[in-house]
C-alpha positions in Angstrom: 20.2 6.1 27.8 17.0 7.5 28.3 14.9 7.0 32.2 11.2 7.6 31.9 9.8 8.0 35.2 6.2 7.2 35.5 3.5 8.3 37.2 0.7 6.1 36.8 -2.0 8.8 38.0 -0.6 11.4 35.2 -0.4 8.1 32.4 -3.9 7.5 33.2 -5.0 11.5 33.1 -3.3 11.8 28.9 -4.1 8.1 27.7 -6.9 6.5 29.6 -4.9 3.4 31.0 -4.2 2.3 33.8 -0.8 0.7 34.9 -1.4 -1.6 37.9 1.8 -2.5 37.8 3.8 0.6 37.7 5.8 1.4 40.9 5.3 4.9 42.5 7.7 7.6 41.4 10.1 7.3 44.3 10.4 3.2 44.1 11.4 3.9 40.0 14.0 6.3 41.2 15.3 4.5 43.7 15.7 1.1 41.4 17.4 3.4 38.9 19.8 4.1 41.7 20.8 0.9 42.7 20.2 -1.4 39.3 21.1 1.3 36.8 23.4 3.9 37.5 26.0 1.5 39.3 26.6 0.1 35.7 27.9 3.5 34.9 30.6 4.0 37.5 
């Protein structure tokens, strides 16, 4: 499995879009946390 984290600022800098919807770096890290990695242990 592969987790991109996404910063929308630094999505915006290379390609020009914008993601309105994107939660900030720390939310997507968290979620991984608790919605992801649990199915692993």
């Amino acid at each position: 499995m592969i987790c991109a984290i996404t910063d929308r600022a630094l999505v915006q800098t290379f390609t020009g879009r914008d993601l309105p919807g994107a939660a900030d770096v720390n939310t997507q890290l968290r979620l991984i946390a608790e919605r992801v990695m649990p199915g692993f242990g």
